[in-house]
C-alpha positions as CSV (number, residue, x, y, z in Angstrom):
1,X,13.7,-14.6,-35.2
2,X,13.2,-17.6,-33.1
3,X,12.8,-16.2,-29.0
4,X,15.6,-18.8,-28.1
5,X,18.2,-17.4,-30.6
6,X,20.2,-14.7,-29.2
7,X,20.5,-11.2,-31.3
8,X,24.2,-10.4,-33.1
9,X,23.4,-6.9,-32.0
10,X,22.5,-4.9,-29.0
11,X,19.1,-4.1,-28.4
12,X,17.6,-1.3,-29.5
13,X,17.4,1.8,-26.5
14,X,13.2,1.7,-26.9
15,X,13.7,-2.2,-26.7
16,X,15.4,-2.2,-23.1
17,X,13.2,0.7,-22.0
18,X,10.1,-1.9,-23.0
19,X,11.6,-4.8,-21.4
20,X,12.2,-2.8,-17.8
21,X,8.8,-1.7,-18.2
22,X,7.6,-5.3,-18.3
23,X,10.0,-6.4,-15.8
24,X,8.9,-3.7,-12.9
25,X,5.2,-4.2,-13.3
26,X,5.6,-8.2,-13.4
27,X,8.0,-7.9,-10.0
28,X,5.7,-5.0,-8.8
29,X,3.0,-7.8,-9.0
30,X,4.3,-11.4,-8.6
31,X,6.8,-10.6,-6.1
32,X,5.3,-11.3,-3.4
33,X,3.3,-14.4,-4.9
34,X,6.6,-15.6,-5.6
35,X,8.2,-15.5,-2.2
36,X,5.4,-16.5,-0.6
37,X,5.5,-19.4,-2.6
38,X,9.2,-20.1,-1.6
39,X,8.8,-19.4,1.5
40,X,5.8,-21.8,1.9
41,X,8.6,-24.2,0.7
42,X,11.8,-23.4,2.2
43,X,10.3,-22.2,6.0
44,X,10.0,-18.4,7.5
45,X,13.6,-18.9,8.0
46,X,15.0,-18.4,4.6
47,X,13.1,-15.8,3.5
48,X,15.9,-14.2,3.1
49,X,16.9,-16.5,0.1
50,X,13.3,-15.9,-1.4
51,X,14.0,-12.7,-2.0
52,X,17.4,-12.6,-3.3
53,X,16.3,-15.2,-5.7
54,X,13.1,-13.8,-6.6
55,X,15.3,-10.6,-6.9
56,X,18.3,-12.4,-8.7
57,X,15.2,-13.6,-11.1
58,X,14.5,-10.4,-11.8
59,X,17.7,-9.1,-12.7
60,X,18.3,-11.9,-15.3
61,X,14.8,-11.2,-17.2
62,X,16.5,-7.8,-17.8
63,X,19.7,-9.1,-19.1
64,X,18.4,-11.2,-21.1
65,X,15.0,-10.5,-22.7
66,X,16.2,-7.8,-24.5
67,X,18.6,-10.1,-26.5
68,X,16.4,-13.2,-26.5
69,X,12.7,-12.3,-26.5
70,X,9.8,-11.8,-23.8
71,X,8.7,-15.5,-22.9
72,X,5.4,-15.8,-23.8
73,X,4.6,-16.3,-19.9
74,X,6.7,-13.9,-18.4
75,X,5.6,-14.3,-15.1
76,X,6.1,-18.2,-15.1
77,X,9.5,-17.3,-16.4
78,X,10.3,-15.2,-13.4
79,X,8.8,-18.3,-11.1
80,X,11.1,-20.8,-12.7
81,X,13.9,-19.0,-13.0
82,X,13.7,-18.2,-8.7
83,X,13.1,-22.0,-7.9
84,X,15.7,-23.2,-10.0
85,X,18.1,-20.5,-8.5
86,X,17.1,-21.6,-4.6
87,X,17.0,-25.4,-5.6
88,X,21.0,-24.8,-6.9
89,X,21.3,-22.5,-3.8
90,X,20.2,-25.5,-1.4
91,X,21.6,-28.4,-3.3
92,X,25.1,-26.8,-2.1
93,X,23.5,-27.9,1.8
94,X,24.1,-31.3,3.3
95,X,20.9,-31.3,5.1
96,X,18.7,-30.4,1.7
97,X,20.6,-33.2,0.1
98,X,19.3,-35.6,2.3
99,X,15.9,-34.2,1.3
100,X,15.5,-33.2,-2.0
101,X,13.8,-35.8,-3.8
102,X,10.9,-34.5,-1.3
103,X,11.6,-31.0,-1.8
104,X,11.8,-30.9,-5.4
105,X,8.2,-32.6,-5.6
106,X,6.8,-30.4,-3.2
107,X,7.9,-27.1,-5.5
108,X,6.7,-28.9,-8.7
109,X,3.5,-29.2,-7.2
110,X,3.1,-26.2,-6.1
111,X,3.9,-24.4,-8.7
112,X,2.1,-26.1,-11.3
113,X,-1.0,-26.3,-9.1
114,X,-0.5,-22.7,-7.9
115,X,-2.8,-20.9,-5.2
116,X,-5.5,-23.1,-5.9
117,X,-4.7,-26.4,-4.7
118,X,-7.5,-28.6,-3.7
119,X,-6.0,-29.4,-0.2
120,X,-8.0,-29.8,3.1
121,X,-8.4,-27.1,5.7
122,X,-9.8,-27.2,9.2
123,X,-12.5,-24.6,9.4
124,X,-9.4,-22.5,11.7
125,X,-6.7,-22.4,9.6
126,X,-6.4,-19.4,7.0
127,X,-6.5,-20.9,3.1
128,X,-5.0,-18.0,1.3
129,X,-1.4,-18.4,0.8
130,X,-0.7,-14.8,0.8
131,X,-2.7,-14.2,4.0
132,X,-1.3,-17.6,5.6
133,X,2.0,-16.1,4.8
134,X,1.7,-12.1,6.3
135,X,-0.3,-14.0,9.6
136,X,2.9,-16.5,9.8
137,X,5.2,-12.7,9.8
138,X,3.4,-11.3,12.4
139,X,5.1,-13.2,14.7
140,X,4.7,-12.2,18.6
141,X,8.7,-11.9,18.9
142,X,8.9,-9.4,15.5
143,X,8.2,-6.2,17.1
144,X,5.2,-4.7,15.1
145,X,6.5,-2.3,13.1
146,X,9.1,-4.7,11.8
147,X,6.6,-7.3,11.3
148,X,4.5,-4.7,9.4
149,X,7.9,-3.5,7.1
150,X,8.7,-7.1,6.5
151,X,5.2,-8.5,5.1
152,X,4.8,-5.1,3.0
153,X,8.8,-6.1,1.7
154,X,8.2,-9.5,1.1
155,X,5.1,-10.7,0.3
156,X,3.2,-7.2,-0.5
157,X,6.2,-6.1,-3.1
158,X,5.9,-2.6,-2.0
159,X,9.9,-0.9,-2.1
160,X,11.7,0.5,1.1
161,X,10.8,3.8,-0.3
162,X,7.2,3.0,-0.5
163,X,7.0,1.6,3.3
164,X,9.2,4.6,4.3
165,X,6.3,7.0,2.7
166,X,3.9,5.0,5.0
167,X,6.1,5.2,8.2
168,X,6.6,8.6,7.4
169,X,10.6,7.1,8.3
170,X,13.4,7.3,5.7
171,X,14.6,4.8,3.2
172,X,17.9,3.9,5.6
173,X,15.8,3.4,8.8
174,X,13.4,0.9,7.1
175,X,16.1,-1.0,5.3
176,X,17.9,-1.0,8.9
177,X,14.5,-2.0,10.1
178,X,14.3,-4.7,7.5
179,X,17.6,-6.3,8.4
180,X,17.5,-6.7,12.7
181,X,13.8,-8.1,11.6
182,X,15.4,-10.8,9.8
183,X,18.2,-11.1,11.9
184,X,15.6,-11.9,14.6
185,X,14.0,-14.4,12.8
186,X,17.5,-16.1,12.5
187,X,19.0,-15.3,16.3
188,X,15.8,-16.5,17.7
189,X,15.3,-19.7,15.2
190,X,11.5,-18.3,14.9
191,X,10.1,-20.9,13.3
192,X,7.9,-20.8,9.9
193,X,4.4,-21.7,11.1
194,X,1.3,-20.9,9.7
195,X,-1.5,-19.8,12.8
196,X,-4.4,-20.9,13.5
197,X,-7.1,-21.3,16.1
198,X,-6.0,-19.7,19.3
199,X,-2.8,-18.7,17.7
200,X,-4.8,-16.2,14.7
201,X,-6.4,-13.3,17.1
202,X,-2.8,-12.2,19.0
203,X,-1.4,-11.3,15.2
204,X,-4.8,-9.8,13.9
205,X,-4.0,-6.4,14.1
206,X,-1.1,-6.8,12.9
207,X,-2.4,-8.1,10.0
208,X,-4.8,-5.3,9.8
209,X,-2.2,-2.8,9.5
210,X,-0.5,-4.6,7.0
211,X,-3.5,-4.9,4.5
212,X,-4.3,-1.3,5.7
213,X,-1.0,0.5,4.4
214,X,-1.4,-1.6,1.3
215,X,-4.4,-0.1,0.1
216,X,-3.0,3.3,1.4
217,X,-0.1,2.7,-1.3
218,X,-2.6,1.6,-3.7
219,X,-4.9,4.6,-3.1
220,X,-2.3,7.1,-3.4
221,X,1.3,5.7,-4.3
222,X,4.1,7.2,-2.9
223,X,6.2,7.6,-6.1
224,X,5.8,7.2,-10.3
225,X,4.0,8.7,-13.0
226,X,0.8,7.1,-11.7
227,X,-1.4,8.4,-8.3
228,X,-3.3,5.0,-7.9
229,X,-1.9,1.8,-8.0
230,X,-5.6,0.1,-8.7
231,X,-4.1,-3.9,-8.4
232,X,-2.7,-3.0,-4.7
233,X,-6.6,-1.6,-3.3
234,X,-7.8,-4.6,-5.1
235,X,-5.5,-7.0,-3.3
236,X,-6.0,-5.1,0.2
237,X,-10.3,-5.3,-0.5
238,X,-9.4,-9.3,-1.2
239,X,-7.4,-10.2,1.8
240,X,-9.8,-7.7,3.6
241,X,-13.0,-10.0,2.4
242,X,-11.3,-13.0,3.2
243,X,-10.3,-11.7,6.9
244,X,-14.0,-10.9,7.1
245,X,-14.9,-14.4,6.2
246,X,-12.8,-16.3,8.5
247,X,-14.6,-17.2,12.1
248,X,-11.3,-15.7,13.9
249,X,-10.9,-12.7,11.9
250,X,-14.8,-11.7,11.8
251,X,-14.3,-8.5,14.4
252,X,-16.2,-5.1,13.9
253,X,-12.5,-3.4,13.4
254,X,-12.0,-6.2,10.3
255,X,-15.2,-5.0,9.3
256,X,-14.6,-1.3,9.7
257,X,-11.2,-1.9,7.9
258,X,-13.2,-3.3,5.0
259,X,-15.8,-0.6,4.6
260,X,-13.2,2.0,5.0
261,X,-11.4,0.2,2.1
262,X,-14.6,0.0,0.1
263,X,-15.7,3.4,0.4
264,X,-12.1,4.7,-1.0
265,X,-12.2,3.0,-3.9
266,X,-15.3,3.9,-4.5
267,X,-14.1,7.0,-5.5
268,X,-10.9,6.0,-7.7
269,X,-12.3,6.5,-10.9
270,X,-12.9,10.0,-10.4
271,X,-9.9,10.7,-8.2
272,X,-8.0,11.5,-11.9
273,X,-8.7,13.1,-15.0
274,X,-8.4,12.3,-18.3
275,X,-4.1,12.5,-18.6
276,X,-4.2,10.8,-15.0
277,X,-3.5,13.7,-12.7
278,X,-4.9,14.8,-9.4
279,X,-8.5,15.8,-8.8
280,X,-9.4,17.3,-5.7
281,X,-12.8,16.3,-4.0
282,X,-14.4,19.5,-4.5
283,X,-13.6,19.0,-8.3
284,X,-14.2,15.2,-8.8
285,X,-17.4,14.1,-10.9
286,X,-19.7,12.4,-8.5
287,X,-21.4,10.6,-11.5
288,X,-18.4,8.2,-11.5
289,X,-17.8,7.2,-8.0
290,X,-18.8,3.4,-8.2
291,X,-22.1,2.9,-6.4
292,X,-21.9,-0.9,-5.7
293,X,-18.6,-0.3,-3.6
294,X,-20.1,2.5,-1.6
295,X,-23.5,0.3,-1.0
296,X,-21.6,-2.6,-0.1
297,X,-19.2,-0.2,2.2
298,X,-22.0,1.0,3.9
299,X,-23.4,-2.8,4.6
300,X,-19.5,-3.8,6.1
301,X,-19.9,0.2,7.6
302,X,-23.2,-1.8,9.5
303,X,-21.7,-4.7,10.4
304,X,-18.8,-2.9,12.0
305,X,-21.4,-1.5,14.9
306,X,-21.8,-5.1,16.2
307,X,-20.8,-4.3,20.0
308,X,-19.3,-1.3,21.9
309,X,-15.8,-1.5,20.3
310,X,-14.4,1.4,18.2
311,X,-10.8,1.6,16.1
312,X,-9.7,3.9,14.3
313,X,-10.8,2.0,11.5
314,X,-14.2,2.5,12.6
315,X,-13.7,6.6,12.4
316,X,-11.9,6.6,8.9
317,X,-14.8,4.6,7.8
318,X,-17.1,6.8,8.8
319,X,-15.6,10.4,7.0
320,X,-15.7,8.3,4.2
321,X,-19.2,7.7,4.3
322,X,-19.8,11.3,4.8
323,X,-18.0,11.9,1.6
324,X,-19.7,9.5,-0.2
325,X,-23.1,10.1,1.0
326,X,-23.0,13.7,0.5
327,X,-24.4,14.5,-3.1
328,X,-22.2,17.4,-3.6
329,X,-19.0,19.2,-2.1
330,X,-21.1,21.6,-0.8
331,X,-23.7,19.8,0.9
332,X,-20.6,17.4,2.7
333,X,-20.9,16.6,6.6
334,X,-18.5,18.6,7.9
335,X,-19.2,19.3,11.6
336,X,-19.9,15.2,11.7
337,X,-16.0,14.3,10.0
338,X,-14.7,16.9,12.3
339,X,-16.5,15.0,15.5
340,X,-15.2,11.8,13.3
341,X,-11.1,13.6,13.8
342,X,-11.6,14.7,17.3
343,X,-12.5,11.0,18.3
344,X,-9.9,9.3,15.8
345,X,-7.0,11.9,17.5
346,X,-8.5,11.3,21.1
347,X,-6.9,7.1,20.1
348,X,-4.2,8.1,17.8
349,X,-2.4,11.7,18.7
350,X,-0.5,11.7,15.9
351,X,0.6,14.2,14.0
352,X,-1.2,12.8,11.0
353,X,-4.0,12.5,12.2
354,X,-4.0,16.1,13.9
355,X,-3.3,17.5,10.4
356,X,-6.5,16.1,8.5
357,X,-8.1,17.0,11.5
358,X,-6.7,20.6,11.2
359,X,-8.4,20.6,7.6
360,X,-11.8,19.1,8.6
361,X,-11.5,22.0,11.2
362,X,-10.9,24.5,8.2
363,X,-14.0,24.0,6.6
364,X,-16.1,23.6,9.7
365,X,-14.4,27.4,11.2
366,X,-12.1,28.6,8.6
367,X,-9.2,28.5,7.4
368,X,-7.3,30.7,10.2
369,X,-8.3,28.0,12.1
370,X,-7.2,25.1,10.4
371,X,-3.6,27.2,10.2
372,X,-4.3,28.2,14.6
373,X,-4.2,24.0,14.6
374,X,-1.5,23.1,12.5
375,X,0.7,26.0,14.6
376,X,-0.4,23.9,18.1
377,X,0.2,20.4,16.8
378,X,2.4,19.0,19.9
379,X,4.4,16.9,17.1
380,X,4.2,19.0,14.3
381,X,8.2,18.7,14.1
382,X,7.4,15.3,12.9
383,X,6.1,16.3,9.6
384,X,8.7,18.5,8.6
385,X,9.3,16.5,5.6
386,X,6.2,15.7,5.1
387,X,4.9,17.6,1.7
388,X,1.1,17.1,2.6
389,X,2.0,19.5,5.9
390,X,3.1,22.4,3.5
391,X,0.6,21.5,1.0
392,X,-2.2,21.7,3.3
393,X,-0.7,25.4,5.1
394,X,-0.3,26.4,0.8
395,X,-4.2,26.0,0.9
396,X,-5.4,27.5,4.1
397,X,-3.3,31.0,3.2
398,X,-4.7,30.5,-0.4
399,X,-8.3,30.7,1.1
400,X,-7.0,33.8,3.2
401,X,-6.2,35.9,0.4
402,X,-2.6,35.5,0.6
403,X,-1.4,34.2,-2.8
404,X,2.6,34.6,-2.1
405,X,2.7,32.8,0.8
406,X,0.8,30.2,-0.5
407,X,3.0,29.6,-3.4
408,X,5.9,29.4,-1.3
409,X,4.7,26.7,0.9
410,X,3.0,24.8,-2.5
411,X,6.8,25.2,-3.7
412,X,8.0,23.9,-0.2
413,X,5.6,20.7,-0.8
414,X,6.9,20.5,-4.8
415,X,9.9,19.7,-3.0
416,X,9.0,17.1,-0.8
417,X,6.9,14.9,-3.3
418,X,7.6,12.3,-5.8
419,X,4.4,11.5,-7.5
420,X,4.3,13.0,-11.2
421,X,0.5,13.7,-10.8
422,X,1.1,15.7,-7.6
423,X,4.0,17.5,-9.0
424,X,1.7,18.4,-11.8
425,X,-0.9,19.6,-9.6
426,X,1.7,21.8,-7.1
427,X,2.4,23.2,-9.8
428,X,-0.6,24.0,-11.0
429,X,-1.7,25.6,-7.8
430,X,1.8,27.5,-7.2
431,X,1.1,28.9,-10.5
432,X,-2.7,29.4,-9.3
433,X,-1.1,31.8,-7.0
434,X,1.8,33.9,-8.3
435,X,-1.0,34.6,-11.6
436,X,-1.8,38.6,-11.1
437,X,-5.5,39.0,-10.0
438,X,-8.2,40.1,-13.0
439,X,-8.6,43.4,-12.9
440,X,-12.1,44.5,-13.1
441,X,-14.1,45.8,-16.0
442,X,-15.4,48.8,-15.6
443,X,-19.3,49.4,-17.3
């Protein structure tokens, strides 16, 4: 049947389920290409329209592919259907009228030449259009953390529910977040401009954060059947190289951001077994963490030492090192991460960071004290939907010989969590612990 011929009957239940398959991972991925292509166009202050086209685009592929076909470029499909969409949108203005032969060109060429457009660039300006675009966000009159919810939104593709898993905030209060950013953008007539010079350092850690809670995401996603989402670690590493590269951006916390990202994926391949579920460290083969990642995450690790300045990048980079250094679980650097936590929480006292402390300090003193720590954290009340929190608790009374109340706080955390693969591994450790002890054979 030809792919421009509509069906005479309705698609088959397995044929829809395909075609949303498709449809999620293409948005998932060209998303935020596609707005920030828009946007490029049309100006910071319709981004708006970017996304409910790009949107709108996507909820015509799942109308109609199922009766029509898959396009044989489906992401060029979603492209073109979002410009056309805006270019009707805008034709209905009297000031795009005046403009659109101009307009119209500009898209055309664009799109057909892509991100790869041979234009000229002073040696100031940032030339990736996805990093041109989250610099241009980070605006100094967007408040951070809306500038940081907005980028992730728009141009990153991640979900409200994913940025809420990052903010450790709920769904409503980043959608609410979401809207008085844009309305902002609109009350204020903050323009679309892309920084440079001068203009790039002021947004820079913004910008960091951005790329940061990206490859968190990626590392270990929020929600869905899989724990790592390897094309959003690959995207942070790329705008993380190109930060590095850029004469503005070339700071020993860009650096540490880098090695930190590095060093994590390093270990991705053995982070899951075989059906894609959850390894702990202690459990992971060694013989599959990727050695040209950790030797080049040691180099970055190196160049992140240039001067007296230390982030909190610089401290997550360097657990990861220990981890990836160590040959073994056993032979780890424990008393060294736990310096690594003490310093991190002495610049960031939250509560986060107090409860991977608390574990650090588990395995350097024991678990009693790991559980003595989580019981002082000043903003423990913070986490109290946080399933890591009760996860973590499950395995310090685990390691104290208390199986029950282990179980019930590894049930607390089943609770909390989305992921399939940590489900599947709460479970298994719930079930772990309400499983009677051996008895002993007697000789």
């Amino acid at each position: 049947m030809d792919a421009g011929t509509p069906h005479t009957q309705a698609p088959a239940a397995s044929e829809g389920r395909e075609v949303a398959g498709l449809t999620d991972h293409l948005f998932r991925q060209e998303s935020g290409k596609m707005v920030s292509v828009l946007t490029g166009i049309f100006g910071l202050e319709r981004l708006q329209l970017a996304e409910d086209v790009v949107q709108e685009a996507l909820v015509r592929a799942l109308k109609t592919w199922p009766f029509y076909g898959v396009p044989q470029n489906p992401a060029a499909w979603l492209m073109q259907t979002a410009k056309n969409l805006a270019l009707d949108y805008l034709r209905r203005e009297k000031n795009f009228r005046e403009k659109q032969p101009r307009i119209i060109v500009d898209i055309e060429q664009r799109l057909s030449a892509g991100e790869h457009r041979d234009e000229p660039f002073f040696e100031d300006e940032i030339k990736d259009q996805r990093l041109r675009l989250i610099f241009a966000c980070c605006h100094p009159l967007v408040p951070q953390d809306a500038q940081t919810a907005l980028a992730l939104k728009t141009l990153c593709g991640l979900s409200p529910a994913e940025i809420a898993s990052a903010f450790l905030s709920s769904e409503a209060a980043i959608a609410k977040r979401l809207t008085r950013a844009r309305q902002r953008i609109q009350e204020q007539k903050i323009p679309f401009e892309i920084p440079s010079g001068a203009d790039l350092p002021p947004r820079l850690d913004g910008v960091l954060q951005i790329v940061y809670l990206l490859f968190n995401e990626g590392y270990k996603a929020s929600s869905g059947d899989s724990l790592i989402r390897e094309e959003l670690c690959g995207e942070a590493i790329r705008l993380g190289v190109l930060l590095t590269e850029h004469p503005a951006a070339r700071l020993p916390r860009t650096h540490a951001l880098l090695a930190l990202m590095l060093l994590d994926a390093a270990r991705l391949p053995a982070r899951t077994d075989g059906d894609g579920l959850l390894l702990r460290l202690q459990d992971q083969d060694r013989s599959k963490w990727n050695r040209g990642l950790i030797f080049r995450g040691i180099q970055q690790l190196g160049l992140a030492a240039d001067g007296a300045e230390l982030s909190g990048y610089h401290l997550q980079a360097g657990i990861a090192a220990c981890h990836c250094l160590a040959p073994d679980f056993a032979s780890t650097d424990w008393p060294t991460i736990l310096s690594h936590y003490d310093q991190w929480q002495r610049l960031d006292d939250s509560p986060v960071v107090a409860l991977n402390r608390a574990v650090a300090l588990a395995q350097v003193h024991g678990p009693q004290a790991g559980k003595d720590a989580v019981a002082a954290m000043p903003y423990r009340a913070q986490l109290e939907g946080y399933y890591l929190l009760y996860a973590v608790l499950g395995e310090f009374e685990a390691r104290l010989g208390k199986p029950a109340a282990a179980a019930a706080y590894f049930r607390q955390a089943l609770d909390l969590t989305e992921s399939a693969s940590e489900r599947t591994f709460l479970t298994w450790r719930m079930r772990q612990c309400a499983a009677p002890a051996p008895v002993p054979v007697k000789s």
